[in-house]
N, C-alpha and C positions, 0 to 999 in steps of 0.2 A: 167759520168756513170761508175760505177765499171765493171773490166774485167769479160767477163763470160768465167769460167773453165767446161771444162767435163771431166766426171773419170767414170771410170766404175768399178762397185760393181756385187757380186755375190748375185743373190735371195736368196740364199739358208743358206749362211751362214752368208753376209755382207762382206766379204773380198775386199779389194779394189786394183784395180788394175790402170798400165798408160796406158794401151790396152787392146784391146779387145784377148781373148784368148779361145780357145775351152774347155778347161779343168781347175775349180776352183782347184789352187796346194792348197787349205786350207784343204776344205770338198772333192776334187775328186767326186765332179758332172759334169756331160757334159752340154753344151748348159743353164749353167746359168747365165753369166755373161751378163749386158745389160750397156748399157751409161743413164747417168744421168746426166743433166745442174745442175753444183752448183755453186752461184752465190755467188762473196765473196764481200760482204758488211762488216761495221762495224752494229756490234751487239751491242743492248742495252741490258737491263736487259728484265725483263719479263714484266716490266709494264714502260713508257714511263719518268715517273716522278723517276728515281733511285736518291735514296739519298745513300751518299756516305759509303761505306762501312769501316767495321768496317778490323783493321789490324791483320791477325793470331798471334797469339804470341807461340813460342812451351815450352810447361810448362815440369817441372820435373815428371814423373808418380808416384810420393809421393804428388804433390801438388794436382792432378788433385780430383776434390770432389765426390762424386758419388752420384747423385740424382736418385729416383724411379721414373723412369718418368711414363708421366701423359696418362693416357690411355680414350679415349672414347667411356662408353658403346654403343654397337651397338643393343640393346632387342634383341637377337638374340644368344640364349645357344650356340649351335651350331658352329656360327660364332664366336664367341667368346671362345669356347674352341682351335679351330684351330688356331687363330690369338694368341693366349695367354692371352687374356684377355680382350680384345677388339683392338680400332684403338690407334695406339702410336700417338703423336702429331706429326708432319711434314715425317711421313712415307709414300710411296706409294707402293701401293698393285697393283699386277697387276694379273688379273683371266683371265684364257683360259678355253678355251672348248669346246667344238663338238654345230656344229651350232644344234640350238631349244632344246637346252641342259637344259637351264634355267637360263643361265645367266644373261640376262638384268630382267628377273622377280623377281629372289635372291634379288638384288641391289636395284632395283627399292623399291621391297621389304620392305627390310631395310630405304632405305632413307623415307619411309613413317611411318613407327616404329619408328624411332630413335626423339628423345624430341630436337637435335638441326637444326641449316637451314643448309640445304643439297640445293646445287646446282647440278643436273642432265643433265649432256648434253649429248645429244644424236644428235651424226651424221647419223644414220640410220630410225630413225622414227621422226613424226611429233609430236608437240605437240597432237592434238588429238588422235592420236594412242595410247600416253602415256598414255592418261586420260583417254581411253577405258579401258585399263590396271588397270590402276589404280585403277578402277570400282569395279573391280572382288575382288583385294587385300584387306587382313587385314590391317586393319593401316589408321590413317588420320592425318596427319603431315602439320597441318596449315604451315609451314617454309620451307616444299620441295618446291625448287624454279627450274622448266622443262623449258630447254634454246635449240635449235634446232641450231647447228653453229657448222661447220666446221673450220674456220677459226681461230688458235691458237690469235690472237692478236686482235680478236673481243673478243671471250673468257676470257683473262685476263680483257678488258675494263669493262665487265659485272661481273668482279669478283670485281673490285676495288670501283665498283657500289653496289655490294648486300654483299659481306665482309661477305660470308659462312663460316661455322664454318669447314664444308667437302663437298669435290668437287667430284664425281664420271662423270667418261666421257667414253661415251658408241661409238662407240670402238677408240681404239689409232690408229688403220690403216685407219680410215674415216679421220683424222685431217689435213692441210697441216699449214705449216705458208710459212710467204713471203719471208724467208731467204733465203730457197733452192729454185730452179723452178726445180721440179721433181714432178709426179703426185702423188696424194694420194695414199696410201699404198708403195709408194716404199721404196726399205731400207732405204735411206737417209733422206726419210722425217717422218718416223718412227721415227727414228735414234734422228733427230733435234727436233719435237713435245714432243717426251718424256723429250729431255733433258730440252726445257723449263718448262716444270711441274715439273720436279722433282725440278728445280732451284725454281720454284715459291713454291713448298712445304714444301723446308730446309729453305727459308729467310722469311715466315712468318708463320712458323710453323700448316700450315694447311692439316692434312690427306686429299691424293689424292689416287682414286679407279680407276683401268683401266680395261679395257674389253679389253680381247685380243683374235685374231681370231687364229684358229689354221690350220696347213696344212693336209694334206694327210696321213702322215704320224703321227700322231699326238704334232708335237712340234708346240712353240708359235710362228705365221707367224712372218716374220721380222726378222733381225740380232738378232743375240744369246746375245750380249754385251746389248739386251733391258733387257734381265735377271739379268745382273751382274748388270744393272744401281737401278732396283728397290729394293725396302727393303724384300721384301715380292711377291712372288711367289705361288699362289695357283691354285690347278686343278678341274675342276667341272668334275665328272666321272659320267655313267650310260648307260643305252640301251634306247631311247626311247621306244621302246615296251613293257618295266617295268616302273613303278612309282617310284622307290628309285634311287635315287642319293646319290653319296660319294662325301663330298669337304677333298680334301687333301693338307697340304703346303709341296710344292718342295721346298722351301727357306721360310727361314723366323728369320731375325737379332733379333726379341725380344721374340723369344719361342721358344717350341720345333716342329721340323718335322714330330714327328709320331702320333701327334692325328690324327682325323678325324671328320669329322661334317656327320650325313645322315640325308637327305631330303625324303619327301614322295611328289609327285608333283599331286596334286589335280587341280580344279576349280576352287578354292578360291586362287590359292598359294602354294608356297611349307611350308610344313608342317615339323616343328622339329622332328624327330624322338627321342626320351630321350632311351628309355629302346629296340634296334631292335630288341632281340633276340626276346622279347616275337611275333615278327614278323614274323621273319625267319625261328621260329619254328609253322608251322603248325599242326592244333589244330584237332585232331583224336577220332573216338567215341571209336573205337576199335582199338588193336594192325593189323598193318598192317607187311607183311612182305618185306624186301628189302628197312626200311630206317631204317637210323641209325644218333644218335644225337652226332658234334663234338665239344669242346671249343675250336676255335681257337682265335686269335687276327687278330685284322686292327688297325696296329700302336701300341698304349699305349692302348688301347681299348678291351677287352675281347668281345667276341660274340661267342652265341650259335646256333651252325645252322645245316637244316637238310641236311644231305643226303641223296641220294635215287637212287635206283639201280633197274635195271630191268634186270633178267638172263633168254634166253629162247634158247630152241632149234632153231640149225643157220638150216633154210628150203632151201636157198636155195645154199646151198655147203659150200661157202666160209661166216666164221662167220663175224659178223660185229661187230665194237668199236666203240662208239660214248660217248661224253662225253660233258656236257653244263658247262662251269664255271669252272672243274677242266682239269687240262696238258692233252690231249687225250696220250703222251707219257710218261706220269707218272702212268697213267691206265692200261699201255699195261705188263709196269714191276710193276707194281704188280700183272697183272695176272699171270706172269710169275713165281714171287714169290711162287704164289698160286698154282702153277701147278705144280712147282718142292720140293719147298720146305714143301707144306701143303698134297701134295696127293691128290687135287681137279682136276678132268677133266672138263677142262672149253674149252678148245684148238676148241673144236665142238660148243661153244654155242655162241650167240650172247649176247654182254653184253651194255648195255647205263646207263651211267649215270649222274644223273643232282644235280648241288647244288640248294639248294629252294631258291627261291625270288629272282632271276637272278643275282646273287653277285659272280664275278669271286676271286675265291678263293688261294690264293699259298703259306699256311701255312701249311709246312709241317707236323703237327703235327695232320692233315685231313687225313693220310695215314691209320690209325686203324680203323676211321670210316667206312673209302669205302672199306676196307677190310671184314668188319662185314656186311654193307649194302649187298655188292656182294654173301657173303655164306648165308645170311637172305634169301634173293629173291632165291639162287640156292638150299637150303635146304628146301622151303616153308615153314622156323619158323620166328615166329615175333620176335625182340627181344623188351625184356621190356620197357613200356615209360618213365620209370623213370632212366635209364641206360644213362650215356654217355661216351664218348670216349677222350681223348686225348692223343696221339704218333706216332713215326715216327715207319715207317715200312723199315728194310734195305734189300738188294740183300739177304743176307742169313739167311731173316724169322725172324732177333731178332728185338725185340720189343726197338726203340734207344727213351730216352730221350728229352723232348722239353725243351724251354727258361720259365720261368717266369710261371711256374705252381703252383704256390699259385696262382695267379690272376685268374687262368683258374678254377680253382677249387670254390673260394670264390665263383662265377659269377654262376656255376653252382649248387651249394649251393642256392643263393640267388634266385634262378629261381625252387627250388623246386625236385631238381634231385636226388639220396636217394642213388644212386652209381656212381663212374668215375673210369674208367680202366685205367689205367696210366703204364709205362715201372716201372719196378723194379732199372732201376737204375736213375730215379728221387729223389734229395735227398731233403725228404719236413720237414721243420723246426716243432718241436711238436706242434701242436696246436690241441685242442679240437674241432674239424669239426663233425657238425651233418652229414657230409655226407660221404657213405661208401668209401674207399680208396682202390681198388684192383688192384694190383701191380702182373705184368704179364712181361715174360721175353723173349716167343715165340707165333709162331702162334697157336702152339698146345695149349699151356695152354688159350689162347682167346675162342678158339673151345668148349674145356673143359669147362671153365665156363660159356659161354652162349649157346651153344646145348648140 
């Protein structure tokens, strides 16, 4: 029988230590560090039957050839704009996210969408749970094949049996195999479970999907190094007491990190969102006063959304600030702004306010809307619905320039808007835009043109 060793690792960051110690010297958490039995056998491959491997050879970087590799669609816009185009062949994606977020629905999702066999294992639910699930979903995917195992090396035996085209496993902290004896979820067997997937996804080129739980704090549970092992790093974002979800990639080896994917989370399933702004912008008989419409972006993604402000006399002494979705301390200086720089007495009044559709926002280029929103509500004028906003607002009232304002402008173009207030020192390339272009360089001249 092989010697059994124990070591101790830190929860928090994975760090390993020969003792036990009060203080992780990696991360500097207290009271993380625990002992772990890891049992040192010889390792096979992933599947019992390894045929011998092939020998690296290190080539010239003139010889090396470059193929487009091969991607498989996932019927899923969304998912696929994030990922870059769909699943690379022998990639693994690993997705975090605030529990009842939507993750195993997403997935699940998918794998019933998707035209090849999808193997689904789920360490958390039963099969019939799944097929309850299943129920409710779009999609019927004769080839999703739902397998219930915790056990990494039952898992491969049922792989080498059904020879899935993609393997999604619901979650990587439910997994143990027999190498380590350390319980489910601990780091090391995190640590070990990933490594064999990732090993069984690069030697037979089959895309693997991981569910991954998140802590308190919001990072993915388990050593940090599960991040650096996988291809692909995405975030499932949202409020459950809203219906829209954001997917965003933290990492990702074959695209870019700043799209985004949004969800609408229904009955039936999460629903693609294509076009959000016409969303995010709600739909008015009349001019109201105290909102105001921003272009801002999420990633490479243009969106247009509302503002809305509410200014009233503060009753009871001391005024109140409240803010949903935007910095409560990016609110406070631009009242501040407004007070010294504009001649607005606000210092007495209570002000709140909310971005629509519960989307926390922190594109600075939302500064001239809540600027506009805030005097709308405190002046009781509506400003027009066909008006929008895009610029940063600075400590001394001038109206600063944002990034990539042709995008902001087409976006609001294409959604019908007939003017965009923009800083004067944006420099936008000639183009014949059906849409008015007004170019403002203080707070005074914003004042002036809309009161």
């Amino acid at each position: 029988m092989a010697k059994t060793k124990t070591t101790f690792f830190c929860q928090n960051c994975g760090a390993q230590f020969p003792k036990w110690v009060g203080k992780c010297t990696s991360c500097n958490e207290w009271n993380t560090i625990v002992e772990e039995i890891v049992q040192k056998e010889e390792k096979n491959s992933w599947k019992q039957s390894a045929t011998k491997k092939k020998t690296s050879k290190a080539l010239k970087i003139n010889e090396i050839s470059i193929s487009e590799e091969d991607r498989i669609p996932t019927n899923n816009e969304e998912l696929n704009r994030v990922l870059g185009g769909g699943l690379v062949n022998g990639s693994v994606v690993l997705l975090g996210g605030e529990p009842g977020i939507g993750k195993s629905t997403l997935l699940l999702q998918i794998a019933l969408l998707m035209q090849n066999k999808v193997l689904y294992v789920s360490g958390e639910e039963s099969q019939s749970q799944i097929k309850l699930r299943a129920e409710r979903l779009a999609g019927k995917n004769e080839n999703c094949l739902i397998l219930t195992e915790t056990k990494t090396q039952n898992i491969f035996k049922i792989i080498e049996q059904t020879i899935p085209d993609v393997v999604v496993i619901d979650s990587i902290q439910t997994l143990h195999t027999d190498y380590i004896e350390a319980s489910p979820g601990s780091i090391s067997q995190i640590r070990e479970s990933a490594s064999e997937l990732i090993k069984f996804a690069k030697e037979t080129n089959t895309p693997v999907i991981l569910i991954g739980h998140i802590t308190k704090e919001g990072a993915i549970a388990g050593p940090k190094i599960l991040e650096h092992m996988v291809d692909v790093v995405l975030q499932f974002e949202g409020d459950r007491n809203h219906t829209y979800r954001i997917l965003r990639a933290q990492k990702n080896r074959f695209g870019s990190t700043a799209e985004l994917g949004i969800y609408e989370m229904l009955n039936t399933g999460l629903r693609e969102v294509s076009n959000p702004s016409e969303i995010l912008i709600s739909e008015k008989d009349s001019d109201l006063t105290g909102t105001a419409i921003s272009a801002t972006l999420e990633g490479m993604r243009p969106l247009m959304i509302e503002v809305q402000a509410l200014v009233s006399t503060a009753v009871y002494g001391t005024p109140q600030r409240s803010s949903t979705g935007y910095n409560i301390k990016r609110l406070n200086m631009l009242l501040a702004v407004l007070e010294k720089r504009a001649g607005f007495r606000l210092g007495s009044k209570d002000v709140f306010l909310n971005i629509a559709g519960g989307l926390k926002v922190e594109d600075p280029a939302i500064d001239l809307a809540v600027v506009c929103a805030i005097l709308s509500s405190n002046e009781e004028v509506a400003i027009p619905q066909n008006v929008c906003f895009a610029a940063e607002v600075g400590l001394a009232g001038e109206i600063r320039a944002v990034n990539r304002i042709e995008q902001r402008i087409i976006e609001a173009e294409k959604l019908g808007f007939e003017k965009i207030i923009l800083s004067k020192f944006n420099k936008i390339a000639k183009k014949n835009y059906r849409i008015e272009i007004i170019k403002v360089s203080k707070i005074e001249d914003v004042v002036s043109v809309l009161f």
